[in-house]
N, C-alpha and C positions, 0 to 999 in steps of 0.2 A: 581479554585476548589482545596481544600485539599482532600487527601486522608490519610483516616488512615492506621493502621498497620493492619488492618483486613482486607484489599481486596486488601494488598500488590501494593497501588497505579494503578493498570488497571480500569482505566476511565469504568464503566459500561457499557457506550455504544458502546465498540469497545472489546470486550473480544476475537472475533476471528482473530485479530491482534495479539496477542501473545500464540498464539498456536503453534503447532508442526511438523503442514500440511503445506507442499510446498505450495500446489495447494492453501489452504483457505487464505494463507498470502499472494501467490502470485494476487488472486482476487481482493484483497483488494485494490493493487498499482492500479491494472485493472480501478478496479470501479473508484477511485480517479480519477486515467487519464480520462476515459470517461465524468466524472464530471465536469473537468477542462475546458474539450474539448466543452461543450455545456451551459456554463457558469451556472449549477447548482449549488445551496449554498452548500455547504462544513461543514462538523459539527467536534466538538470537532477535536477528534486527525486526522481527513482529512485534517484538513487545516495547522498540520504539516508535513502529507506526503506531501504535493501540495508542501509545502517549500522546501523539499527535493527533490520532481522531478525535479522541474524547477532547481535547483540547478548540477542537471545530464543529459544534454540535449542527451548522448549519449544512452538513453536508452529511449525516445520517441519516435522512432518507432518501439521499441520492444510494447512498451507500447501500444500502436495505431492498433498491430495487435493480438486478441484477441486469434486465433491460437497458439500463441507461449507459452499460460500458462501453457501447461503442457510440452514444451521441454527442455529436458535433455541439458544444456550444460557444455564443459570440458575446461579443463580449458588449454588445448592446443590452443583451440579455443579462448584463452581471453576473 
C-alpha cells in the first residue's frame, strides 16, 4: 500500500500506534503479543510489530504480563 502526503503515511488502520500515550502504544505491543500467543491473524502494521518482538526475546515476559503496562521503569533498572 502507498501512502500519500496527506495522511503523512500512518496506515489508517493503526493511527493509535503513533500517538503520544505510553499506555495506548504500550497496549498495542500488548495486544500483538496476546495475538501471537493464541495464533490470532495479525493485520497490517501487527504483523511488523510480531517481527519486531520475536526479534527481542528479552521482553516476552514483560509482554506475557499484562500488569506491567502501566509500570514506570528507570533506567538504573535497565
Amino acid at each position: 500500500m502507498i501512502f500519500s502526503a496527506t495522511n503523512s503515511g500512518v496506515p489508517p488502520a493503526a493511527p493509535e500506534m503513533f500517538g503520544q500515550n505510553r499506555q495506548q502504544l504500550r497496549q498495542v505491543f500488548f495486544d500483538v503479543w496476546s495475538k501471537m500467543q493464541t495464533n490470532q491473524p495479525l493485520e497490517g502494521i501487527e504483523r511488523v510489530l510480531a517481527q519486531i518482538i520475536e526479534m527481542h526475546p528479552e521482553y516476552h515476559a514483560l509482554l506475557a504480563d499484562p500488569d506491567k503496562l502501566d509500570k514506570d521503569f528507570s533506567v538504573e533498572a535497565g
